[in-house]
GUZA-291091 format. One record per residue (C-alpha): residue in one letter; x, y, z; residue number from 1. Coordinates in pm, whole numbers, padded with zeros to 5 digits. Layout:
<atoms>
ATOM / a / X / Y / Z / NUM .
...
</atoms>
This chain:
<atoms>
ATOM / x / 04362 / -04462 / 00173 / 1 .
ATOM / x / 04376 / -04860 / 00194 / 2 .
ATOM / x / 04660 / -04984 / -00017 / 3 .
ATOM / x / 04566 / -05215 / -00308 / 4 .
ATOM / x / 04785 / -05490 / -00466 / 5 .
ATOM / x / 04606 / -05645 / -00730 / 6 .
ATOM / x / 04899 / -05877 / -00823 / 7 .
ATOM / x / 04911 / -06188 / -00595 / 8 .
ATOM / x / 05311 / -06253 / -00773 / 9 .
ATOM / x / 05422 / -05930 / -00655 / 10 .
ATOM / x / 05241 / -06011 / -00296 / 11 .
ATOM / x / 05404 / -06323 / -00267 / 12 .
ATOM / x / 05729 / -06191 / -00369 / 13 .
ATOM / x / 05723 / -05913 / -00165 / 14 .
ATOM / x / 05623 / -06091 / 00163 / 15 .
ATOM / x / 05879 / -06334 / 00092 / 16 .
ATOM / x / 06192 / -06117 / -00005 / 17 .
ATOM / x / 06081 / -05944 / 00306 / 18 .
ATOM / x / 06143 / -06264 / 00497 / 19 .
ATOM / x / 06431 / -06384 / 00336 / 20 .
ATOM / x / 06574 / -05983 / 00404 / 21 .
ATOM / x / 06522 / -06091 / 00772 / 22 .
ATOM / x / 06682 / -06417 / 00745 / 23 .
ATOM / x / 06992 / -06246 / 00608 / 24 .
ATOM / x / 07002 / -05964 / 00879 / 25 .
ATOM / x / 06900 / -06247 / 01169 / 26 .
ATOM / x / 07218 / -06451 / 01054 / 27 .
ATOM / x / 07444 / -06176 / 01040 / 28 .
ATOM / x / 07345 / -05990 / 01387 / 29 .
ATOM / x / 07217 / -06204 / 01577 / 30 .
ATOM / x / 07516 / -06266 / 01743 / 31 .
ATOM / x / 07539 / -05966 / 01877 / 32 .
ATOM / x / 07157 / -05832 / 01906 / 33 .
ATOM / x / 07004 / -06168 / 02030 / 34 .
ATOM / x / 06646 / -05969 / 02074 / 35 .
ATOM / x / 06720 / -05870 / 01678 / 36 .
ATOM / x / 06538 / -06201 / 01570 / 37 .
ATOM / x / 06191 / -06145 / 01729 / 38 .
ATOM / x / 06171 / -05764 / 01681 / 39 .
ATOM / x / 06262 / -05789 / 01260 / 40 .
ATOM / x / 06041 / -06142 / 01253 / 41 .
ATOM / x / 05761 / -05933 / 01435 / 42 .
ATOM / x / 05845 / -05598 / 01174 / 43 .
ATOM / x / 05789 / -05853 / 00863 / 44 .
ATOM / x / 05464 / -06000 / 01052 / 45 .
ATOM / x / 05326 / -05680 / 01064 / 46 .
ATOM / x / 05395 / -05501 / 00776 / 47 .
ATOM / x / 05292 / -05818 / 00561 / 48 .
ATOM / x / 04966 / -05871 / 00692 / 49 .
ATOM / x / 04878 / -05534 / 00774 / 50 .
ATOM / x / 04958 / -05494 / 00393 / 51 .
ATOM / x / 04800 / -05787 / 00226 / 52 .
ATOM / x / 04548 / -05912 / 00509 / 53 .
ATOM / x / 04599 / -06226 / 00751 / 54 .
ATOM / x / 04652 / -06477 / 00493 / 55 .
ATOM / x / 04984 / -06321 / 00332 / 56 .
ATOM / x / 05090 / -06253 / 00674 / 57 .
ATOM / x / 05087 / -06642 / 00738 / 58 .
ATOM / x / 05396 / -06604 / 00489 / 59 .
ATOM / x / 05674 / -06428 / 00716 / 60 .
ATOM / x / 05504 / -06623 / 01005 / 61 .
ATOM / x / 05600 / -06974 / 00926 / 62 .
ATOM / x / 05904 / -06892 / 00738 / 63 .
ATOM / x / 06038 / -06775 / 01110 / 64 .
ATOM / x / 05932 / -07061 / 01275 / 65 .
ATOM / x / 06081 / -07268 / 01035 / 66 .
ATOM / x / 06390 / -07033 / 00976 / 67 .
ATOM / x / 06401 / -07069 / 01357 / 68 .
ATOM / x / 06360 / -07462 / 01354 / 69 .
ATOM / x / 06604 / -07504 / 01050 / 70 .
ATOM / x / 06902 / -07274 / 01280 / 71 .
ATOM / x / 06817 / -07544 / 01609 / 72 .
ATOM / x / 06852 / -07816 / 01395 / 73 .
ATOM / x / 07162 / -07703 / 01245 / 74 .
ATOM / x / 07325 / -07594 / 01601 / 75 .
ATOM / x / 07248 / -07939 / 01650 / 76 .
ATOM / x / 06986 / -07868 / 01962 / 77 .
ATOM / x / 06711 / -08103 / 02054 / 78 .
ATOM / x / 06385 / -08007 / 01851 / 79 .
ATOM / x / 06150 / -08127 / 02067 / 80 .
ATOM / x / 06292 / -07954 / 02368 / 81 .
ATOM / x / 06323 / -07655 / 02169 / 82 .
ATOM / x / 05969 / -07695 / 02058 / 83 .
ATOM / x / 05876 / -07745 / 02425 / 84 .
ATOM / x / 06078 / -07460 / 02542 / 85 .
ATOM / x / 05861 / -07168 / 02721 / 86 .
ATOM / x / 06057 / -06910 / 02595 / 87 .
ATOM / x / 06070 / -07042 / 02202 / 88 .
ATOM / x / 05661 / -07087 / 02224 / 89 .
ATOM / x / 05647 / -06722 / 02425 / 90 .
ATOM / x / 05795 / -06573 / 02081 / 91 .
ATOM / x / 05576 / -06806 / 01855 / 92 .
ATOM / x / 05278 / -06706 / 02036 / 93 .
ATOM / x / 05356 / -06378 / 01992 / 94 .
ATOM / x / 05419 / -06389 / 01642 / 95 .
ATOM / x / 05073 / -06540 / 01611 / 96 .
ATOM / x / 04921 / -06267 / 01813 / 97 .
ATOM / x / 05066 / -05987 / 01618 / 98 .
ATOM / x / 04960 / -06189 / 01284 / 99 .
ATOM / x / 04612 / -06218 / 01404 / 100 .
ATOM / x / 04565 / -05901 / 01544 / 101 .
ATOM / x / 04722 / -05696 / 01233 / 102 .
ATOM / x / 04552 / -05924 / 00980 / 103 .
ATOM / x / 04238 / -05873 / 01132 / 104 .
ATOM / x / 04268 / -05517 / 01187 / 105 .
ATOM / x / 04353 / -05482 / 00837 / 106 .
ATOM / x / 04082 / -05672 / 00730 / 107 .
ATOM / x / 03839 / -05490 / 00924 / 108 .
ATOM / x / 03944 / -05129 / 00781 / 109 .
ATOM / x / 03994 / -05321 / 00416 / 110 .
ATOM / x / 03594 / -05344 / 00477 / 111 .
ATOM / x / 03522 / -05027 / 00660 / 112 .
ATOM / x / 03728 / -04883 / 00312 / 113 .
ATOM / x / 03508 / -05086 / 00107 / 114 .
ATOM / x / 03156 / -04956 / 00268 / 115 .
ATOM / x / 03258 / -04618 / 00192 / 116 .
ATOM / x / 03340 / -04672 / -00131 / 117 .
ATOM / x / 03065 / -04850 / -00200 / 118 .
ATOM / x / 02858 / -04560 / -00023 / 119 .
ATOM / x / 03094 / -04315 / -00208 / 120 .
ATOM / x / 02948 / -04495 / -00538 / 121 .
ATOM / x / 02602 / -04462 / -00434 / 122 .
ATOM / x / 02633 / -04084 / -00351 / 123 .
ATOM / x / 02780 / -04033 / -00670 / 124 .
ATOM / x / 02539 / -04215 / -00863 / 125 .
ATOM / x / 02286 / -03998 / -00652 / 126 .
ATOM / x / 02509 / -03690 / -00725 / 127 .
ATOM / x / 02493 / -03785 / -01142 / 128 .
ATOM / x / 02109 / -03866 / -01123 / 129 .
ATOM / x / 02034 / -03505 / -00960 / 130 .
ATOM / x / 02289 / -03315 / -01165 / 131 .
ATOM / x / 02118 / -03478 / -01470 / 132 .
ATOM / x / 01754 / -03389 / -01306 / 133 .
ATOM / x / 01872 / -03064 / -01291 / 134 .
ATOM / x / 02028 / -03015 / -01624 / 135 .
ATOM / x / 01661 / -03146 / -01759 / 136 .
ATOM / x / 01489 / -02881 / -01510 / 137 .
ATOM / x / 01720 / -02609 / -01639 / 138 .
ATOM / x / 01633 / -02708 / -01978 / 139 .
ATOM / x / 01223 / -02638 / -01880 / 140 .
ATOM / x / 01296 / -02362 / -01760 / 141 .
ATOM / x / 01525 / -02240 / -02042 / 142 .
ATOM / x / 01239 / -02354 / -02252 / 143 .
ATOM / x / 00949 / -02123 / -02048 / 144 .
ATOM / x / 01191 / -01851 / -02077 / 145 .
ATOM / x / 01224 / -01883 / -02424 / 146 .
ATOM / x / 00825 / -01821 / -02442 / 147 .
ATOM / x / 00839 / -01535 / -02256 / 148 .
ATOM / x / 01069 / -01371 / -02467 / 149 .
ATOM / x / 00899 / -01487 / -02769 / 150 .
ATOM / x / 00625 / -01276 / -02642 / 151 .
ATOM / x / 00822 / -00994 / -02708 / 152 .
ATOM / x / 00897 / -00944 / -02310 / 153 .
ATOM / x / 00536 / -00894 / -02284 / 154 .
ATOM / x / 00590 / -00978 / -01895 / 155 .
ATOM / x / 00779 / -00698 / -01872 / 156 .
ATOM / x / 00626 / -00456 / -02069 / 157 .
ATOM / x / 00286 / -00518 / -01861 / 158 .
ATOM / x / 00526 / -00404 / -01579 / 159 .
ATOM / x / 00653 / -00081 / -01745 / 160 .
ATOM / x / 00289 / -00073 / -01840 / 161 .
ATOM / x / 00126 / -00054 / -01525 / 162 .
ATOM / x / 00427 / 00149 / -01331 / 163 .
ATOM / x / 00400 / 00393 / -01629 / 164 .
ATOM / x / 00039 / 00493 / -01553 / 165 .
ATOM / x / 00067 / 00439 / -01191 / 166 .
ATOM / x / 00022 / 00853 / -01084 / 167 .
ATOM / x / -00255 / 01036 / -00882 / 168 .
ATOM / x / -00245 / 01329 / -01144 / 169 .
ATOM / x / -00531 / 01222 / -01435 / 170 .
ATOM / x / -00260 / 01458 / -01665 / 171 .
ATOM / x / -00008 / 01309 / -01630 / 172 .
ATOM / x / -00190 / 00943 / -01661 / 173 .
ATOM / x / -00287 / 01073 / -02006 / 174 .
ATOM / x / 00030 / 01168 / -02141 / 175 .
ATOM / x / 00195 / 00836 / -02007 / 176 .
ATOM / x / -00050 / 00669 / -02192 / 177 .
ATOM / x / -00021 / 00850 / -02521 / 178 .
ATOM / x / 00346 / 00775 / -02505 / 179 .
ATOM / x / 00376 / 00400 / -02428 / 180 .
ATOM / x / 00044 / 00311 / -02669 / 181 .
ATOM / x / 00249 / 00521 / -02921 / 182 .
ATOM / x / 00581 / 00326 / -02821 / 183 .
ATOM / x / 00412 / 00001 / -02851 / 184 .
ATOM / x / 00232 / 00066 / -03196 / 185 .
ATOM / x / 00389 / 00361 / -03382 / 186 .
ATOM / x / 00039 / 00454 / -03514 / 187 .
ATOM / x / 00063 / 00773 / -03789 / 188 .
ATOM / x / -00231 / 00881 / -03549 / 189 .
ATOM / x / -00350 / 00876 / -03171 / 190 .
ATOM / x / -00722 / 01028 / -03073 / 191 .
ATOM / x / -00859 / 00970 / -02749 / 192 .
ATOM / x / -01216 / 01129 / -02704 / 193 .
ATOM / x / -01424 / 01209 / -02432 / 194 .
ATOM / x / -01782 / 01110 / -02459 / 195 .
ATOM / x / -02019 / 01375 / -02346 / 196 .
ATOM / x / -02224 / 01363 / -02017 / 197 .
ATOM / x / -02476 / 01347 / -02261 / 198 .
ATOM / x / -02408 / 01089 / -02509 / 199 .
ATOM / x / -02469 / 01244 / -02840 / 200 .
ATOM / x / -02093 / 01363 / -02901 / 201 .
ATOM / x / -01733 / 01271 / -02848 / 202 .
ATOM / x / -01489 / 01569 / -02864 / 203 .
ATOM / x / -01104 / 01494 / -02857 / 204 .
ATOM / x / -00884 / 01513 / -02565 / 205 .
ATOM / x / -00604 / 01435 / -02709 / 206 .
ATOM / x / -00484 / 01458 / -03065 / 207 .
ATOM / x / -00187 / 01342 / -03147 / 208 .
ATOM / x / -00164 / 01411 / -03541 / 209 .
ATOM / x / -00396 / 01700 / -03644 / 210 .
ATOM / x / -00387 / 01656 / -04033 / 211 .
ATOM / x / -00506 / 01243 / -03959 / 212 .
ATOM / x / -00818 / 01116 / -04090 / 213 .
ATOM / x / -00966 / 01145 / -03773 / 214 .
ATOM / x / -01172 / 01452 / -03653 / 215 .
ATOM / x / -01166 / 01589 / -03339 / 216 .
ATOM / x / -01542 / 01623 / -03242 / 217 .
ATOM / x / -01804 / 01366 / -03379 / 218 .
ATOM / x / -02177 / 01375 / -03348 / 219 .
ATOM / x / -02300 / 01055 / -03257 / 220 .
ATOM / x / -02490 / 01009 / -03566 / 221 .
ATOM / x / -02162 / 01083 / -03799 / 222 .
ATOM / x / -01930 / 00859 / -03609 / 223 .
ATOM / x / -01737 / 00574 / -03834 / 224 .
ATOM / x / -01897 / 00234 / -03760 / 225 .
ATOM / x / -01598 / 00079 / -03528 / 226 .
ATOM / x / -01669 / 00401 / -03309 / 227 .
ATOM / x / -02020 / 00248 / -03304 / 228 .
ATOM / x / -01929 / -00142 / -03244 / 229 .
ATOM / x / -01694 / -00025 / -02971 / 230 .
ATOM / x / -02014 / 00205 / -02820 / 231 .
ATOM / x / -02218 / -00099 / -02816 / 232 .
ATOM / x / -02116 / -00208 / -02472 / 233 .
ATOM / x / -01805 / -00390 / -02553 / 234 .
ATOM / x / -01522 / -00353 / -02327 / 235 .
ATOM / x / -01290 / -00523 / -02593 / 236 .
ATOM / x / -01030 / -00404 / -02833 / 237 .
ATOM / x / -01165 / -00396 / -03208 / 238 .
ATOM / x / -00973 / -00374 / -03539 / 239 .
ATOM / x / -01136 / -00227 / -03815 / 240 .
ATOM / x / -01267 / -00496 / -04077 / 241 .
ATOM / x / -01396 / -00517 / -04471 / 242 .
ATOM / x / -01722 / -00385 / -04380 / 243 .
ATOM / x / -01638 / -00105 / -04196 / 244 .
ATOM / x / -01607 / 00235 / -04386 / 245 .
ATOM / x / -01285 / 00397 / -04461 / 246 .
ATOM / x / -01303 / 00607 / -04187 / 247 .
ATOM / x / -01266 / 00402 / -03903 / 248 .
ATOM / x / -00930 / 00393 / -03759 / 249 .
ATOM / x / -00685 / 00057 / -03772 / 250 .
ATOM / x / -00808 / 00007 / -03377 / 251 .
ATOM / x / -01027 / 00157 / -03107 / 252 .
ATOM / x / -01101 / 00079 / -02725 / 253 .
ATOM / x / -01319 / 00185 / -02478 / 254 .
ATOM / x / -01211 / 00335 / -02112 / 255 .
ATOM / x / -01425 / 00285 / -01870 / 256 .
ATOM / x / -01434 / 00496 / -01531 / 257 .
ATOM / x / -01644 / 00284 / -01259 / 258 .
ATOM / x / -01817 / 00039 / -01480 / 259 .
ATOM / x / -01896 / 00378 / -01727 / 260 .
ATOM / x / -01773 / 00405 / -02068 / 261 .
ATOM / x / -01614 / 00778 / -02058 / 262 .
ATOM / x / -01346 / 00798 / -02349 / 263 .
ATOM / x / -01256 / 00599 / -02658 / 264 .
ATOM / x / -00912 / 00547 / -02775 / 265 .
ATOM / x / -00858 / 00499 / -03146 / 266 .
ATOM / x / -00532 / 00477 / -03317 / 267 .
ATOM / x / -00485 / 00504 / -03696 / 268 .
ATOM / x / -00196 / 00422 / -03924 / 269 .
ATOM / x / -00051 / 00077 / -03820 / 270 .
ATOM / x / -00018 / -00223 / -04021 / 271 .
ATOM / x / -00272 / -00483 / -03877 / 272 .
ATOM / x / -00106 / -00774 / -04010 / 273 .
ATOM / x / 00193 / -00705 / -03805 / 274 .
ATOM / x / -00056 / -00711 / -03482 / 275 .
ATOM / x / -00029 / -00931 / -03283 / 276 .
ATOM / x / -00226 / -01129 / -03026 / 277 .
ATOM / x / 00012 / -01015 / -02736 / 278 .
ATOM / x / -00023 / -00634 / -02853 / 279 .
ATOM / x / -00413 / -00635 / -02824 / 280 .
ATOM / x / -00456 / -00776 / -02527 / 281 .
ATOM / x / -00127 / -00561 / -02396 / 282 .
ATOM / x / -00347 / -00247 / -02502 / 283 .
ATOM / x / -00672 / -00395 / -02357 / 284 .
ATOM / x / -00494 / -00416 / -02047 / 285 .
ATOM / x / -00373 / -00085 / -02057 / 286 .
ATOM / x / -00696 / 00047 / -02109 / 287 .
ATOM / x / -00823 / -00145 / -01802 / 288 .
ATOM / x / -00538 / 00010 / -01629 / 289 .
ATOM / x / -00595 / 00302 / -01758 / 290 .
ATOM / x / -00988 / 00368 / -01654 / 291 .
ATOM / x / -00890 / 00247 / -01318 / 292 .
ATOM / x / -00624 / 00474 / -01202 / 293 .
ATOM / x / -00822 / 00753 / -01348 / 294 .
ATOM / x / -01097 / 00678 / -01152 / 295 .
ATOM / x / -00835 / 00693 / -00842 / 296 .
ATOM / x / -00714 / 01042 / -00943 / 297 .
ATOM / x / -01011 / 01170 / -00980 / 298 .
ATOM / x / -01129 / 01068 / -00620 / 299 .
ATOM / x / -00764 / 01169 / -00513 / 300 .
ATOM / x / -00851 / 01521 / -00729 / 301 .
ATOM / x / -01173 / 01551 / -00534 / 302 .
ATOM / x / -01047 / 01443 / -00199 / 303 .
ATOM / x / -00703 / 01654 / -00181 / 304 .
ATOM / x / -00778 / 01929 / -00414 / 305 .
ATOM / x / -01166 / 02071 / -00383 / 306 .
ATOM / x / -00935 / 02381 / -00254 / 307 .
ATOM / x / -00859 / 02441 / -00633 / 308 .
ATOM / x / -01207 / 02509 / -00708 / 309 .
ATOM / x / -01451 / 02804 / -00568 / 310 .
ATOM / x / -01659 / 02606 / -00356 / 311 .
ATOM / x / -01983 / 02500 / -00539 / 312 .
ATOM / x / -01855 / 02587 / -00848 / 313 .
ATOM / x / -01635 / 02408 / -01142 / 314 .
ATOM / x / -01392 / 02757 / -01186 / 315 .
ATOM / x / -01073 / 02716 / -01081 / 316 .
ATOM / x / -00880 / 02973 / -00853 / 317 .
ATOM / x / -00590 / 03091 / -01023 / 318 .
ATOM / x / -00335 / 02904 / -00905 / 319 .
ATOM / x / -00448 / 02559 / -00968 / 320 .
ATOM / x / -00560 / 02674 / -01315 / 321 .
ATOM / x / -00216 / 02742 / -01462 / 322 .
ATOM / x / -00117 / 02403 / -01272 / 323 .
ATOM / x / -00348 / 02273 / -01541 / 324 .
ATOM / x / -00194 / 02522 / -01817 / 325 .
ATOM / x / 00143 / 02387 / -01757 / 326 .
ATOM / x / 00001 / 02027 / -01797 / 327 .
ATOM / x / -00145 / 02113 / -02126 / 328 .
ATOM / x / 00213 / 02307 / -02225 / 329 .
ATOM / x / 00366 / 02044 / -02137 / 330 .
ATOM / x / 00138 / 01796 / -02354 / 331 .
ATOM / x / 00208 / 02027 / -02637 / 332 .
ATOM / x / 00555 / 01952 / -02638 / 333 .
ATOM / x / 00536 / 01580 / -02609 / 334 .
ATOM / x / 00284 / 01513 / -02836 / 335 .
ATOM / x / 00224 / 01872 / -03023 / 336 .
ATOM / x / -00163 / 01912 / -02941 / 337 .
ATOM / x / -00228 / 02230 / -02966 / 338 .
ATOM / x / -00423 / 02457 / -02720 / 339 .
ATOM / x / -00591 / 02788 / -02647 / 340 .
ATOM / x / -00561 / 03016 / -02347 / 341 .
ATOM / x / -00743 / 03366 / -02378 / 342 .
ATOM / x / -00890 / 03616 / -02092 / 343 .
ATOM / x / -01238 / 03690 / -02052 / 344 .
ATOM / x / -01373 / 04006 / -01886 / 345 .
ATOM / x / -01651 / 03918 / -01636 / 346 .
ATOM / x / -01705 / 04254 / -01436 / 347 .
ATOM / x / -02090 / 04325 / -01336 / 348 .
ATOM / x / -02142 / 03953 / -01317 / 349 .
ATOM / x / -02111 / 03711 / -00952 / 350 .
ATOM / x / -01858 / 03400 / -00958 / 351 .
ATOM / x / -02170 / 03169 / -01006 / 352 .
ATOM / x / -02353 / 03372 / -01285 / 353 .
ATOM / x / -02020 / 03289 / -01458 / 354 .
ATOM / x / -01982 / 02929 / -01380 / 355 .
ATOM / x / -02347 / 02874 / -01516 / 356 .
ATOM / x / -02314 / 03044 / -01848 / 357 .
ATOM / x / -01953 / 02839 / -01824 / 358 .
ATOM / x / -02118 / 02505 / -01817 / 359 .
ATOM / x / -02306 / 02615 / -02111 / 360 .
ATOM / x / -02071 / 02802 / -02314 / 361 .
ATOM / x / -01802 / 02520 / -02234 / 362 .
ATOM / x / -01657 / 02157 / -02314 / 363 .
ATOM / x / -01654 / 01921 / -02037 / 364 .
ATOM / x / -01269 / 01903 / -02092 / 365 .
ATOM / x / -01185 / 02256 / -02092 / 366 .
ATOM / x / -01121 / 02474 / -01830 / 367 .
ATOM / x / -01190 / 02801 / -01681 / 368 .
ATOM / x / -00973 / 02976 / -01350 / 369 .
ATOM / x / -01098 / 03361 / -01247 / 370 .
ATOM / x / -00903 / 03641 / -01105 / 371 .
ATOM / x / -01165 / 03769 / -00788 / 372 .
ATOM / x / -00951 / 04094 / -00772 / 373 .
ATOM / x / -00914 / 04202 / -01152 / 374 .
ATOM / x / -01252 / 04016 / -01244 / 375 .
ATOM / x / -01088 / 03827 / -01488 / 376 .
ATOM / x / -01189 / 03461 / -01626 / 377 .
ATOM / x / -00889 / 03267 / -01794 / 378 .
ATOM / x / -01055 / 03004 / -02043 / 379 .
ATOM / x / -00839 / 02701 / -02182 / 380 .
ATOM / x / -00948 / 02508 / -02445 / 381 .
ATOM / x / -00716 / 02177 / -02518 / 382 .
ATOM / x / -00715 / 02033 / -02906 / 383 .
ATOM / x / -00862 / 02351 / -03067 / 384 .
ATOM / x / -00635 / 02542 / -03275 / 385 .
ATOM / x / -00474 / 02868 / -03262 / 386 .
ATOM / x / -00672 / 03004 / -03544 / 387 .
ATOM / x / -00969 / 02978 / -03424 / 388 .
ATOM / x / -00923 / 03127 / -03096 / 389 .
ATOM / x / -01080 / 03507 / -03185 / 390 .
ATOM / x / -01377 / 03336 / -03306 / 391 .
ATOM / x / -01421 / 03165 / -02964 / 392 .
ATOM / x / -01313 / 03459 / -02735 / 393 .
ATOM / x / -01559 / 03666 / -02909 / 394 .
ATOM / x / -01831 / 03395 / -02863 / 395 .
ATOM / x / -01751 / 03383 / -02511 / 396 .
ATOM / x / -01727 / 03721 / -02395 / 397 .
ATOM / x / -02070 / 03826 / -02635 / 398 .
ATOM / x / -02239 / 03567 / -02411 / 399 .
ATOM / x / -02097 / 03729 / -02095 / 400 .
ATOM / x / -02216 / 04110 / -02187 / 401 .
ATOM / x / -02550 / 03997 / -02316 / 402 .
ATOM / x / -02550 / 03854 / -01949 / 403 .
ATOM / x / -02453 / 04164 / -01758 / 404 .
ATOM / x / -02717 / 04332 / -02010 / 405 .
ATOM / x / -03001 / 04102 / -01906 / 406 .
ATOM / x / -02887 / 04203 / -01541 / 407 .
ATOM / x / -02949 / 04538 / -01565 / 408 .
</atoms>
């Protein structure tokens, strides 16, 4: 670091106590060191000027020449010879050298010192202007992130929204769904129907809250007005208004499976007023979501596992049936839908006799799996209850003997 004397007293008082030192130590040993008077004259040069610059070195500089004309005079030598003498002006000159040389050096770096500062400065200023830049971009951005949590992490939640649902199995797609809709809206009840191949009914996958408002199974004609609204080609989230009747549910959606409407989500129970715009289009989303990677699983279903059927039929073998039973067990613990699983006897009658009284005896959404070596036809029905499964097995299995009879 360049030193820095702002004091021009305590330069000149230095420089000259400095001199006077070497006057002192000159008179004393000069005697015996004759050489002592240039080497301390050329010290103070030095020091002085490489200290203060060349002008403060001018100080010690003429002080020796006249310290050195002052001791000729007074030795009573000639002072033009002495000033004349080679050897006197050798030493002047190179006095002057060494002033020159160490005042301009000094300078020099004094000014090399002062660029950097100066460029020192200018970085800094730089430095403050983008640490202030920043603070204001951190600021944005603690601003935007501020939004995104008042949004109640809906970011994130789209995320766990679409990872949730993101399966191959349409089962388990169902029951993620049931649980992050309920999650999300706490609804007293959850229905999502299934809208028949041919239009005129929607019967109830999946129930989450048997003693609700809503039924099961609706004939087209009976359904609450938002069912209709939503039926009317909307692909839209609706809340129930004033002028629909007290049975519509707080909110219904469509699904749609390859551009066709093929179930209908309502939920019952929630307090609109709490709703907000983030939750409905967080559930329309969902239900986008939803139709699509159904649509995937049931080409992957198609694709991987036409095994699980008997070919050209919709009976399951055995095996992949109580895959399906576990599914709906496993639904019924979750979510406590209840289910029915009986045995049908089917012996006198060919696998597709069966499967066509099946289609007509049968749900879309429930499912049958035969036994080829004991003859036996497993039937499960999802969302019908327990008490009502000796009325249906008798149904059922009067329509398969009246079959075999007609056979005969």
């Amino acid at each position: 670091m360049i030193y820095r004397q702002s004091n021009t007293i305590l330069k000149l008082t230095e420089a000259i106590g400095l001199s006077i030192l070497s006057i002192i130590l000159v008179f004393l040993f000069t005697d015996s060191l004759p050489v002592l008077n240039e080497v301390l004259w050329s010290v103070a040069i030095v020091l002085i000027s490489m200290r203060y610059g060349l002008y403060f070195g001018l100080i010690p500089f003429f002080i020796a020449f006249l310290t050195s004309l002052a001791y000729e005079y007074q030795s009573g030598g000639d002072l033009y010879l002495y000033l004349t003498d080679l050897n006197h002006m050798l030493a002047m000159m190179l006095f002057f050298f060494l002033l020159l040389f160490t005042g301009l050096s000094s300078k020099s770096h004094k000014e090399r010192y002062s660029d950097i500062s100066y460029l020192y400065e200018e970085i800094s200023e730089d430095k403050k202007l983008l640490e202030e830049t920043l603070d204001e971009a951190l600021s944005v951005n603690e601003s935007y992130r501020k939004r995104f949590l008042e949004s109640e992490d809906q970011y994130a939640e789209m995320y766990e929204m679409i990872t949730a649902l993101h399966f191959t199995d349409s089962d388990t797609i169902f029951n993620e769904m049931v649980r992050i809709v309920n999650q999300k809206f706490k609804g007293s009840q959850l229905v999502l129907y299934l809208i028949s191949n041919h239009g005129d009914s929607i019967r109830s996958k999946i129930n989450t809250n048997r003693d609700g408002k809503l039924k099961s199974n609706y004939w087209m004609a009976e359904m609450p007005s938002l069912f209709n609204k939503v039926m009317q080609e909307t692909s839209h989230v609706l809340f129930r208004s004033p002028e629909d009747d007290p049975a519509s549910p707080a909110l219904a959606g469509p699904v749609f499976i390859y551009g066709e409407m093929r179930y209908l989500l309502a939920v019952d129970g929630i307090d609109l007023k709490s709703c907000t715009s983030q939750q409905i289009q967080w559930l329309d989303w969902c239900l986008k979501w939803m139709g699509t990677r159904l649509g995937f699983a049931y080409k992957y279903e198609r694709e991987q596992n036409h095994h699980e059927r008997y070919p050209g039929t919709g009976i399951f073998k055995l095996a992949s049936f109580f895959k399906r039973f576990n599914a709906e067990l496993e639904r019924a613990e979750k979510i406590g839908q209840p289910f029915v699983i009986f045995e049908l006897n089917t012996a006198g009658l060919s696998l597709d006799e069966i499967d066509l009284l099946m289609k007509n005896q049968l749900r879309e959404l429930d499912t049958a799996g035969w036994d080829e070596e004991t003859e036996i036809l497993y039937v499960l029905l999802p969302g019908v209850e327990p008490v009502n499964e000796t009325a249906v097995k008798a149904r059922l299995q009067r329509a398969l003997e009246k079959e075999v009879d007609s056979l005969r």
